[in-house]
C-alpha positions in Angstrom: -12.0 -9.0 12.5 -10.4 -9.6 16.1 -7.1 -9.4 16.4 -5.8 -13.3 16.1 -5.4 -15.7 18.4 -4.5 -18.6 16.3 -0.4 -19.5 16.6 1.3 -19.9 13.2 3.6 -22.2 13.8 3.1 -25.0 10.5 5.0 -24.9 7.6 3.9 -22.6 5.1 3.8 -22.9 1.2 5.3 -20.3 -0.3 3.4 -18.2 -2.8 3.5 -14.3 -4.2 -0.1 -13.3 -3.9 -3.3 -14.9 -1.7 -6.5 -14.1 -3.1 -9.2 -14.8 0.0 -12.6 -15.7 -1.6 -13.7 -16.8 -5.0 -16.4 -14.5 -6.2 -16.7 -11.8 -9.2 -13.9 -9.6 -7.6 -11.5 -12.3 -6.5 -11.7 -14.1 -9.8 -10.9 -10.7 -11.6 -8.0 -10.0 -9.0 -6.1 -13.2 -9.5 -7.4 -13.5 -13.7 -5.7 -9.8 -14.2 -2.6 -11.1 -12.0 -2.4 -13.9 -14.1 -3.1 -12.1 -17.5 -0.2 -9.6 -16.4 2.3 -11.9 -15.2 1.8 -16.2 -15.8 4.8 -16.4 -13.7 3.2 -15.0 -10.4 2.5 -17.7 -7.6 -1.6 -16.5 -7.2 -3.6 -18.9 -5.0 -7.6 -18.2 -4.6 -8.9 -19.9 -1.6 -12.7 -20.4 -1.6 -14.6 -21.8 1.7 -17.3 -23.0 -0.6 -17.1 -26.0 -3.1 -18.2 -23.9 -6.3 -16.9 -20.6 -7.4 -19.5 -17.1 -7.9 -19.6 -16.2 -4.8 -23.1 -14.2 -4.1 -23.3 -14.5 -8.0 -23.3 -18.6 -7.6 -26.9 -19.9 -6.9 -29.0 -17.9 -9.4 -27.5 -15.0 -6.9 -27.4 -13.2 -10.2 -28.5 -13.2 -13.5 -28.5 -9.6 -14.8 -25.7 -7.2 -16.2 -27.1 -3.6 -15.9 -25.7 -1.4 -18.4 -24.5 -1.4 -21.9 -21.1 -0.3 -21.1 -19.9 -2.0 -18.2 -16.8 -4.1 -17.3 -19.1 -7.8 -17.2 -19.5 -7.4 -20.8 -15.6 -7.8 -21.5 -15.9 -10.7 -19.5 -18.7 -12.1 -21.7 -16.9 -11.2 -25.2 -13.1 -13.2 -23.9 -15.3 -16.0 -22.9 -17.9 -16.3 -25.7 -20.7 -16.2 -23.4 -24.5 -14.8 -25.0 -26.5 -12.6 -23.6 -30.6 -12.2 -23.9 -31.3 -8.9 -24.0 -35.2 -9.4 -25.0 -36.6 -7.6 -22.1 -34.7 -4.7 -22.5 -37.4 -1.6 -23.5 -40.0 -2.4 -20.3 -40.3 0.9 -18.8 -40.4 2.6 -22.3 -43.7 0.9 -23.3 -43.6 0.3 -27.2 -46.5 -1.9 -28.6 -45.6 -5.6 -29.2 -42.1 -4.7 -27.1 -41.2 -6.2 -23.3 -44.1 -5.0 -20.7 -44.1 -3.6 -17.4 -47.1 -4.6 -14.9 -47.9 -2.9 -12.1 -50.4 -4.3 -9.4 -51.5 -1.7 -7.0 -55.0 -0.3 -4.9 -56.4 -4.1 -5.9 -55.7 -4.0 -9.2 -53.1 -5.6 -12.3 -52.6 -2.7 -14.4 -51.3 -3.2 -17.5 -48.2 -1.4 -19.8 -50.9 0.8 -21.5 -51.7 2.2 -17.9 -48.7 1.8 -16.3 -47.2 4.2 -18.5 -50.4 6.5 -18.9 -51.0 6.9 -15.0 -49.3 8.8 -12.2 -47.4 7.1 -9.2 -46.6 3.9 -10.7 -42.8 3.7 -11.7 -40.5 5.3 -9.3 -36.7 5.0 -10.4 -35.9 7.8 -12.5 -38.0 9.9 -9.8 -35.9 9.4 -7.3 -32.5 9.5 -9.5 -33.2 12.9 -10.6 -34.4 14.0 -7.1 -31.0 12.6 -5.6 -28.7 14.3 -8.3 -30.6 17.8 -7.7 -29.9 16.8 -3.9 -26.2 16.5 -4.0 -25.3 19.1 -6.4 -26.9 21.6 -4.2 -24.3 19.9 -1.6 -26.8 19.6 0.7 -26.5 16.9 4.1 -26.8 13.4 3.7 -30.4 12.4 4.7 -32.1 9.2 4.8 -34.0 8.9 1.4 -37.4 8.5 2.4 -36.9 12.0 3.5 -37.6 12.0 -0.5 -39.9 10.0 -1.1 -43.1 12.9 -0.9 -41.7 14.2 -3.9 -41.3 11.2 -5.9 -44.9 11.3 -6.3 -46.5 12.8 -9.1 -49.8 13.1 -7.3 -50.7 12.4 -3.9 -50.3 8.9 -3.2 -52.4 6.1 -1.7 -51.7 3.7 1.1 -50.9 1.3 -1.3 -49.3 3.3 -4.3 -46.5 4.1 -1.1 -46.2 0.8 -0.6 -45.8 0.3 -3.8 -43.0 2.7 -4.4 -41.0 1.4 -1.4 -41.4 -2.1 -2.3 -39.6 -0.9 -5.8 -36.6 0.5 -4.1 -36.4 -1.6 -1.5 -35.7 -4.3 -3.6 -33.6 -2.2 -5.6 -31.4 -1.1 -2.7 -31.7 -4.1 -0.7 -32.7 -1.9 2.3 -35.6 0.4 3.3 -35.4 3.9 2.2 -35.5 4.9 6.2 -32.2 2.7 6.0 -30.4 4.2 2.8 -29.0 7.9 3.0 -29.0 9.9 0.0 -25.5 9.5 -0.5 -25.7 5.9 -1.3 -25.9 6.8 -5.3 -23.5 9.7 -5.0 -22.2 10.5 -8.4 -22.1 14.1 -8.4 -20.1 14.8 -4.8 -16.8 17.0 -4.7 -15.2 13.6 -3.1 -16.2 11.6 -6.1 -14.9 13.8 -8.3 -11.4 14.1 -6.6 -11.4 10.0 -6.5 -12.5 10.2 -10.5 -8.9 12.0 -10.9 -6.9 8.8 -9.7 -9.9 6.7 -10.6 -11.5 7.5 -14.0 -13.7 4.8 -14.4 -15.6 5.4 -11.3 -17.5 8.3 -13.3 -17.3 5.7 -16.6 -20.4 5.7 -18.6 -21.9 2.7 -17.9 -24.4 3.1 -21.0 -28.1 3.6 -21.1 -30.0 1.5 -18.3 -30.8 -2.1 -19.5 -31.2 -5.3 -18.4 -29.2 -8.4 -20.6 -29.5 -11.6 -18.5 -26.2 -13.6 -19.1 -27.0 -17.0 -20.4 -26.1 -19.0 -17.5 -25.7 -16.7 -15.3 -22.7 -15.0 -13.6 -22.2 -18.5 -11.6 -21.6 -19.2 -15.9 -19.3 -16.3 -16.2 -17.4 -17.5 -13.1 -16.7 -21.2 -14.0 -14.7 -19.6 -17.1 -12.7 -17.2 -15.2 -11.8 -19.5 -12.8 -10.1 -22.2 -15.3 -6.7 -20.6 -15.7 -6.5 -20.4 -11.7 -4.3 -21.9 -8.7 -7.9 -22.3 -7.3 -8.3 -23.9 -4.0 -12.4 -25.1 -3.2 -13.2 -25.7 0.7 -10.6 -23.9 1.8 -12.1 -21.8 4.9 -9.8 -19.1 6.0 -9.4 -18.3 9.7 -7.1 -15.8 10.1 -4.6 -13.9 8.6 -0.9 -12.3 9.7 0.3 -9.7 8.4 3.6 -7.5 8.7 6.3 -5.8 6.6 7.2 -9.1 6.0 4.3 -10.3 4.0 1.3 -12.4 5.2 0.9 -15.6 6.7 -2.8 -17.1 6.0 -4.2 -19.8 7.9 -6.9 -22.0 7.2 -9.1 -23.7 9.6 -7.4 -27.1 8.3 -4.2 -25.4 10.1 -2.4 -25.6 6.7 -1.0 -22.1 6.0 0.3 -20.4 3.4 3.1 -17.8 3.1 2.8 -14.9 0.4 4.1 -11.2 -0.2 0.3 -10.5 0.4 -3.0 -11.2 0.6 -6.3 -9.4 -1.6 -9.5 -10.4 1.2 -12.5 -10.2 -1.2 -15.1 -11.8 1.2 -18.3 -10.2 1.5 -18.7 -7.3 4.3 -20.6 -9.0 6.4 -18.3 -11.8 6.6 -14.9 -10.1 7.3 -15.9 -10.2 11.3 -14.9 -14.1 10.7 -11.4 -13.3 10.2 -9.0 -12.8 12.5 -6.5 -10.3 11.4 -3.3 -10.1 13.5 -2.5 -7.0 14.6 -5.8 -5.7 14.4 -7.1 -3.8 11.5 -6.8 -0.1 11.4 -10.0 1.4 13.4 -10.8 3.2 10.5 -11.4 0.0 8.5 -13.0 -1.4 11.7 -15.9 1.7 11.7 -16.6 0.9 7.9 -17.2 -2.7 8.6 -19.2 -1.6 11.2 -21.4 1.2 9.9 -21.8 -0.1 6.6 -24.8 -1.9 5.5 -25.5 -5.4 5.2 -28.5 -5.4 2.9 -30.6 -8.5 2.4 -32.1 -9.7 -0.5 -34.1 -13.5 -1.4 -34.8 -15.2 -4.6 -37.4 -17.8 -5.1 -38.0 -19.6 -8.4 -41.3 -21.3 -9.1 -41.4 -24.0 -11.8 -44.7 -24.4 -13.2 -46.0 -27.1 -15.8 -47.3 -24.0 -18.3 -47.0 -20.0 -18.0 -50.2 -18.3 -16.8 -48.8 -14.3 -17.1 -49.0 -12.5 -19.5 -46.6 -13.3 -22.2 -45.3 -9.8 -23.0 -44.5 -9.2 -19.2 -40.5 -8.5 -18.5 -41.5 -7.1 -15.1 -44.0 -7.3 -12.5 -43.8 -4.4 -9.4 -46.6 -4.9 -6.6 -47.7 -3.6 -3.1 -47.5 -6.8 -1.4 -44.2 -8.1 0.5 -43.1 -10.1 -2.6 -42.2 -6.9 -3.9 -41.0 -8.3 -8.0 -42.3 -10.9 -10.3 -40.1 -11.6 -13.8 -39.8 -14.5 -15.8 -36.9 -17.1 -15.6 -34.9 -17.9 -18.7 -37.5 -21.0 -19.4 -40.7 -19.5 -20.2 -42.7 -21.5 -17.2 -40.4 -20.2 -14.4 -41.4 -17.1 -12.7 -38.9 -15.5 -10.7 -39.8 -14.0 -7.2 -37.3 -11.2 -5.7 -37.8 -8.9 -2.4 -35.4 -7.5 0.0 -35.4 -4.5 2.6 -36.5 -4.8 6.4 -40.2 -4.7 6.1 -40.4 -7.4 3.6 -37.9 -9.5 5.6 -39.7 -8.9 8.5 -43.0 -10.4 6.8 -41.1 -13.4 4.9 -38.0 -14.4 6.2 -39.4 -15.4 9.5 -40.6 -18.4 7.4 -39.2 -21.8 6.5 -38.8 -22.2 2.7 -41.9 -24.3 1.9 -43.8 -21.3 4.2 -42.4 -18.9 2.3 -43.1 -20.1 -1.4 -46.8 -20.9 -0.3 -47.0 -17.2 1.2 -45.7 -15.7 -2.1 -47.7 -18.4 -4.1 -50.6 -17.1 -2.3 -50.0 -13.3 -3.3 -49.7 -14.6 -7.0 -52.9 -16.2 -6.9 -54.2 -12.8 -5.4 -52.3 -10.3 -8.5 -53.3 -12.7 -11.4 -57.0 -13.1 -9.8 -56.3 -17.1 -9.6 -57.8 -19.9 -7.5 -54.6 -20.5 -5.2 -55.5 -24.3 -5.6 -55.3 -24.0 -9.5 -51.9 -22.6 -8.7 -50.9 -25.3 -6.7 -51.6 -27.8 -9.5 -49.6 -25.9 -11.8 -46.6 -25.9 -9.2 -43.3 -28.1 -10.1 -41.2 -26.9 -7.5 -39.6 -24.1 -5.9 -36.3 -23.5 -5.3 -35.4 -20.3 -2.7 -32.2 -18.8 -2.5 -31.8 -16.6 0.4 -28.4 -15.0 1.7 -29.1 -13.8 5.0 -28.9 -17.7 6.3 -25.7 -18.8 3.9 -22.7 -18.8 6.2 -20.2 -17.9 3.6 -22.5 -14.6 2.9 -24.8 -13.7 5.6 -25.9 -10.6 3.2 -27.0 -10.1 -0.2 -25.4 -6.5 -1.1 -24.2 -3.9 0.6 -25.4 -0.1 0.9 -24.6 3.3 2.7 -27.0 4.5 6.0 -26.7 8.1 6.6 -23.6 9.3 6.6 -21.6 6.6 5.9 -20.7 7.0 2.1 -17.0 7.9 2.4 -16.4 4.7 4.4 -16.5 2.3 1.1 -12.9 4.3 0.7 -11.9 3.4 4.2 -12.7 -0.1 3.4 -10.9 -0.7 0.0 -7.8 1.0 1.6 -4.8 -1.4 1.9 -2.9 -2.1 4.7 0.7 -2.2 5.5 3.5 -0.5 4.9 4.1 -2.2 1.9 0.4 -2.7 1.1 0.7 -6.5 2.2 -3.2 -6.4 3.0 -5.7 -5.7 0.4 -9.5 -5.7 0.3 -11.7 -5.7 -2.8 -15.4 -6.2 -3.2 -18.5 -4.9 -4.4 -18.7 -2.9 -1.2 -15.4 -1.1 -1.6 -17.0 0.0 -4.7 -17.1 4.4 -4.5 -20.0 4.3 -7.2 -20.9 1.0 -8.4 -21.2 -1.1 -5.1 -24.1 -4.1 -5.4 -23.5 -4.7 -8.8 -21.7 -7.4 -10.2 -19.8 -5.2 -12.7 -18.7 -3.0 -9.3 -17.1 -6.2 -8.0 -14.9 -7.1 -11.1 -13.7 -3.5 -11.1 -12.8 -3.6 -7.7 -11.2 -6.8 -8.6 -9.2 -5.4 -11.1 -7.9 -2.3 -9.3 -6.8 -4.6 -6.2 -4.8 -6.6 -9.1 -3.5 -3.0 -10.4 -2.0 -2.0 -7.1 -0.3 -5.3 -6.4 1.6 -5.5 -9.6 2.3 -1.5 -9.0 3.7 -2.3 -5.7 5.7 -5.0 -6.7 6.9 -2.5 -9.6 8.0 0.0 -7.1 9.8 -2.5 -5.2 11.4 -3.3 -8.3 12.4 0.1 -8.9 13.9 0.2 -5.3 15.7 -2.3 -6.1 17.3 -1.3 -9.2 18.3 2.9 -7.8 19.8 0.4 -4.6 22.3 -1.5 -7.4 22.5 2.1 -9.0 23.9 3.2 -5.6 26.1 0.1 -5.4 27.6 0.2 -8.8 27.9 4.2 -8.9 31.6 4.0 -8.1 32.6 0.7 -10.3 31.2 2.7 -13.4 32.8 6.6 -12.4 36.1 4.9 -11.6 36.0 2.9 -14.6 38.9 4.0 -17.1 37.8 5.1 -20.6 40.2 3.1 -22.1 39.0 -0.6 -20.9 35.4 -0.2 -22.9 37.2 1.3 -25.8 36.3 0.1 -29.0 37.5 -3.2 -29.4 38.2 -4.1 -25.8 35.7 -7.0 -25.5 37.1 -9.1 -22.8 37.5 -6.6 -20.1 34.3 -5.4 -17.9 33.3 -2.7 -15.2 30.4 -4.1 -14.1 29.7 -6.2 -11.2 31.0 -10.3 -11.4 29.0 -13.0 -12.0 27.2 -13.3 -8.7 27.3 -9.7 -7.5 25.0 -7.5 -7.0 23.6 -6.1 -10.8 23.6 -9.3 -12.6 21.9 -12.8 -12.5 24.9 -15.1 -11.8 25.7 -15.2 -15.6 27.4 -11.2 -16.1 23.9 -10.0 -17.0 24.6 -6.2 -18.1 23.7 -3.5 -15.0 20.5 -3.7 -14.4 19.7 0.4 -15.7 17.4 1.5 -17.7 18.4 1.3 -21.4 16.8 4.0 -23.7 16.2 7.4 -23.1 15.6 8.9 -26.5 12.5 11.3 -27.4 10.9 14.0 -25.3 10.6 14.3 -22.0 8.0 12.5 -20.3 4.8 14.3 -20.4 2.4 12.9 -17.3 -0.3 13.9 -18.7 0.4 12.2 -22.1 0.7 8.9 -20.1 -2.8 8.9 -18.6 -3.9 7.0 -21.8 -5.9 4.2 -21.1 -4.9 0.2 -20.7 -6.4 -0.5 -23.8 -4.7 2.3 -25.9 -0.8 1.9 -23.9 -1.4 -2.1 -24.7 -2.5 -1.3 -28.5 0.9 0.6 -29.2 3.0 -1.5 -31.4 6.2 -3.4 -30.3 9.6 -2.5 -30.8 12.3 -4.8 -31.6 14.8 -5.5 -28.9 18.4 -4.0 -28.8 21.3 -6.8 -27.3 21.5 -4.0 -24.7 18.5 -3.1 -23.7 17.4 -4.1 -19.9 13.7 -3.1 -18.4 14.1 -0.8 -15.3 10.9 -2.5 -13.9 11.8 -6.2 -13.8 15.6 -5.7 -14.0 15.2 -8.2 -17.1 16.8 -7.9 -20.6 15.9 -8.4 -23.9 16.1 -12.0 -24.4 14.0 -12.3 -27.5 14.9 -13.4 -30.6 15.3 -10.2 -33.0 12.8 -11.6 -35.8 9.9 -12.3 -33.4 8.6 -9.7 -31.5 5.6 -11.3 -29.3 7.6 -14.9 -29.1 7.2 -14.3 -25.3 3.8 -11.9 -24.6 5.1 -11.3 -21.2 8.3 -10.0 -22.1 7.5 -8.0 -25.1 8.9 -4.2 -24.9 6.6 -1.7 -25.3 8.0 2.6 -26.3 5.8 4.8 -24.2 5.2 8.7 -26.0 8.3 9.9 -24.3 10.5 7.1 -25.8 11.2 4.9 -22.3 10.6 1.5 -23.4 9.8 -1.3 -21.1 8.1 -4.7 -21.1 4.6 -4.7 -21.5 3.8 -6.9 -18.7 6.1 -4.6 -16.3 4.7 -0.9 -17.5 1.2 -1.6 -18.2 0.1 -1.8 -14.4 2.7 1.1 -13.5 0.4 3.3 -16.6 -2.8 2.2 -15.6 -3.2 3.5 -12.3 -2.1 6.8 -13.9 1.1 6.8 -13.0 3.9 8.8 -15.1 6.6 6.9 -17.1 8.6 4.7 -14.1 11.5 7.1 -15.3 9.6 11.0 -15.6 11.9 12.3 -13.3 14.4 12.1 -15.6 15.0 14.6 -18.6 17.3 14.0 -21.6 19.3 16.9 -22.7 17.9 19.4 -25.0 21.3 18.1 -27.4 20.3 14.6 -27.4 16.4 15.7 -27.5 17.1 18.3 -31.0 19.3 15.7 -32.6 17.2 12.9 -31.3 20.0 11.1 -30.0 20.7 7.9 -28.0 21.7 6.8 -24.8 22.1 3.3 -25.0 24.1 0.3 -22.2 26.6 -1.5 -24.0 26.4 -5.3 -23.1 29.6 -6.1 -23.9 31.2 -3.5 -22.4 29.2 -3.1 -19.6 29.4 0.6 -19.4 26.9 4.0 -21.2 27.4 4.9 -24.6 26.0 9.3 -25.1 26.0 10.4 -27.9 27.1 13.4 -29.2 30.2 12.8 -26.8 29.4 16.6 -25.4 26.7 16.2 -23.7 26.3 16.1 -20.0 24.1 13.3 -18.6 23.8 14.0 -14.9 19.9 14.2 -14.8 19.3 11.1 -16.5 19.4 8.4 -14.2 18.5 9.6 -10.6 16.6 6.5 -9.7 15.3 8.4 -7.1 18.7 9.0 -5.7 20.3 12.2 -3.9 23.0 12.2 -6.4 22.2 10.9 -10.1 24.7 8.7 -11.8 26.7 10.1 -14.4 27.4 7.5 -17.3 30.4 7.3 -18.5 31.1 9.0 -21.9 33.2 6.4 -24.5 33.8 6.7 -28.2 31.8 4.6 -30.5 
């Protein structure tokens, strides 16, 4: 996070966009980017040799909702879900089971849901919604915790309950401020106006486990990607310029800018030249770094019960649920006061300490255990160099930071950041990462479309007086050979007398913003329109070079009609609508003439000039391009 010191003085290869790190949200950055544009120069450079990130490694098995973004994922790549377990904390005979083992003893689902002060997670979700809507101060949670109880608790029942969201939160509830699961805030529901889907309904709560994984789910995504393993990034550069990114090899490469999707805890590493904001600085900072471990036990046969989806105890193992084969038991705990216990231990230590509390839940000789034991396999974070952390989460106070941390920097947005931590509502989970992902892909292409736009009110500017100067009588009917418009070579065409790069059709009603918040999904679904010869995109400065019988011969070029009538390419308005934008060219209203009659304005190709009709019509507000003075077409007879 220092400002650099490294000198960039190597050639660079030249690319558009650097993606830094391969997990969930870096593969969904560069996959939209690609999805959106094939054409775009994306590279993802991953220190490690295998892609996941925090999801590689068993890191994560689990999506947690029936609605969220992972399951999109799963349906373009064909990968199953087991949803078997899903019902545990809703006990139904013959259904998935929930154990608890507390005050010396395994209770089973017929108890556990019978007795007081043994599951804790809606408890303290409806205590923390009352908490916030009231508005009051963020607090740390445990200051909670009293009433989560529906009786007053034992020793061990308290244990019991922080154990249960300590692993959930990857922190102790001392550690976690109320805030952390803020979905009811004034500021969340002023980001939810630019940002919908932060308030999404992420479905009732479940748990599918993805059938190899999200390690799985990453090898797909990563297949249509420039993807670049063992490539360690050491610092970055960054200006209005663009980026220079420089790997500890000392190769570098050179892009318009760079997405940083490395976990939190790892973005001290980097060496960012000049100096992040200190408002980024604080958030990496303040932020926590929560720590979670995995261990897997392989035994020759299963020994639970066979029902059991989940396991909660009192002792510092925290979890017990079984793997996806039927004799592996999965081992999960996280928060300070189990890592104080557990982590001090090497990995053989630690699975005999936890093999030890088994033996002690499921009343078993720990030598019978010991027979039955294949292997272990522990995955921890807190020592892995490339992740030092497992999740992150908010101490007191510290909840509006996750903004401060997505924000981009530059004046041209040249440095993005993206991660589960930069995550407003869904931070830790997986499906919070691809989001994040996704909306760090949505503001470069929007960027680059604005540029775009720049661009094309600058050659407005410059070809403002070739066009008003222009005599009627050289684009009159007829008059083929003779053109207005810049030469081959000048500014407003491609080298090859390319019409003006202006925006082509301007029929309907005036854009309605409110009309164009429509979702990706239902802007993609509208049907295309067949090209016009004159029709050029205002985004990409690009005409209509399909053929006129095949509408979708080139997806990335197909024109999409917007409900005010603009029509673009797909590829070039779809990012501009999805961030809830208005139509690239709101500003501009057609005349209530044109509108009643439903008229056209239309560039002629050949003639390189505007066609209005009816002739009487006065077209100064139409193309302002975001210029002091709009340009007035010039009126010719068809």
């Amino acid at each position: 996070m220092s400002c650099c010191c490294f000198d960039f003085l190597s050639p660079a290869e030249e690319v558009d966009v650097v993606v830094v790190g391969a997990g969930l949200a870096g593969l969904a950055c560069a996959l939209r980017l690609h999805d959106e544009n094939p054409k775009l120069r994306c590279v993802v450079l991953e220190a490690r040799q295998l892609v996941g990130g925090r999801a590689s490694r068993g890191g994560a098995d689990w999506v947690h909702g029936q609605h969220v973004a992972t399951w999109r994922y799963l349906k373009r790549f064909n990968l199953q879900t087991d949803g078997s377990q899903n019902g545990w904390d809703n006990y139904v005979p013959g259904g998935p089971e929930c154990w608890i083992y507390v005050d010396g003893k395994l209770r089973g689902p017929e108890e556990v849901s019978a007795e007081p002060n043994r599951l804790f997670f809606g408890k303290f979700e409806e205590l923390i919604e009352k908490w916030i809507q009231e508005g009051r101060e963020d607090v740390r949670m445990s200051t909670l915790a009293e009433d989560a109880f529906d009786r007053p608790p034992t020793a061990d029942e308290r244990r019991l309950m922080e154990g249960m969201m300590a692993e959930w939160h990857a922190a102790d509830l001392a550690d976690v401020g109320v805030y952390e699961d803020d979905l009811y805030s004034e500021r969340i529901r002023q980001l939810a106006v630019s940002r919908p889907e932060i308030l999404s309904e992420d479905g009732d709560e479940g748990h599918w486990r993805i059938l190899g994984g999200h390690q799985g789910l990453a090898e797909k995504m990563a297949q249509p990607l420039d993807l670049r393993l063992g490539s360690r990034v050491a610092a970055i550069r960054w200006s209005s310029s663009g980026v220079r990114v420089k790997l500890a090899t000392g190769a570098e490469l050179r892009g318009r800018c760079a997405v940083v999707t490395v976990p939190l805890a790892c973005l001290e590493d980097l060496q960012f030249h000049p100096a992040l904001p200190e408002r980024k600085q604080l958030a990496i900072k303040r932020l926590g770094r929560g720590i979670t471990t995995t261990v897997y036990f392989h035994f020759r046969e299963r020994f639970w019960p066979e029902k059991m989806a989940f396991l909660f105890h009192s002792l510092s193992s925290q979890a017990f649920w079984p793997g996806r084969n039927r004799t592996v038991l999965t081992a999960y705990f996280g928060g300070q006061t189990a890592n104080a216990q557990l982590l001090q231990l090497d990995d053989a230590q630690l699975s005999q300490e936890i093999l030890r509390q088994m033996a002690e839940i499921f009343s078993k000789p720990l030598a019978e255990l010991q027979q039955l034991l294949v292997k272990s396999d522990v995955r921890r974070w807190d020592n892995d160099p490339f992740a030092k952390m497992a999740y992150s989460y908010c101490p007191v106070g510290t909840a509006p930071l996750r903004a401060e941390l997505a924000a981009s920097c530059g004046d041209r947005h040249q440095l993005l950041f993206a991660g589960e931590a930069t995550h407003p509502t869904k931070a830790s989970f997986a499906h919070g990462a691809l989001e994040e992902g996704e909306r760090a892909a949505m503001e470069v292409l929007l960027e680059a479309s604005r540029i775009a736009m720049v661009k094309a009110a600058q050659t407005c500017t410059l070809t403002r007086s070739r066009i008003n100067s222009a005599d009627a009588s050289t684009v009159a009917e007829g008059d083929d050979n003779e053109s207005v418009g810049p030469k081959g070579g000048e500014v407003g065409t491609d080298g090859n007398s390319r019409p003006l790069p202006l925006p082509m059709t301007l029929t309907g009603e005036p854009c309605n913003v409110e009309e164009l918040r429509e979702s990706a999904h239902q802007i993609a679904a509208l049907a295309p329109v067949r090209p016009d010869n004159g029709w050029v995109c205002a985004i990409c400065l690009g005409g209509s070079n399909e053929p006129q019988g095949d509408l979708e011969v080139k997806g990335c070029l197909a024109w999409r009609k917007l409900p005010c009538g603009h029509v673009f390419h797909k590829s070039c308005v779809l990012p501009w609508i999805r961030v809830g934008k208005p139509c690239p060219l709101g500003r501009c209203s057609v005349p209530a003439a044109a509108r009643a009659g439903k008229r056209e304005m239309r560039f002629l190709q050949s003639k390189s000039a505007w066609q209005l009709l009816p002739d009487d019509v006065v077209a100064r507000d139409l193309l302002a391009c975001g210029q002091e003075a709009p340009l007035r077409p010039r009126v010719v007879q068809a």
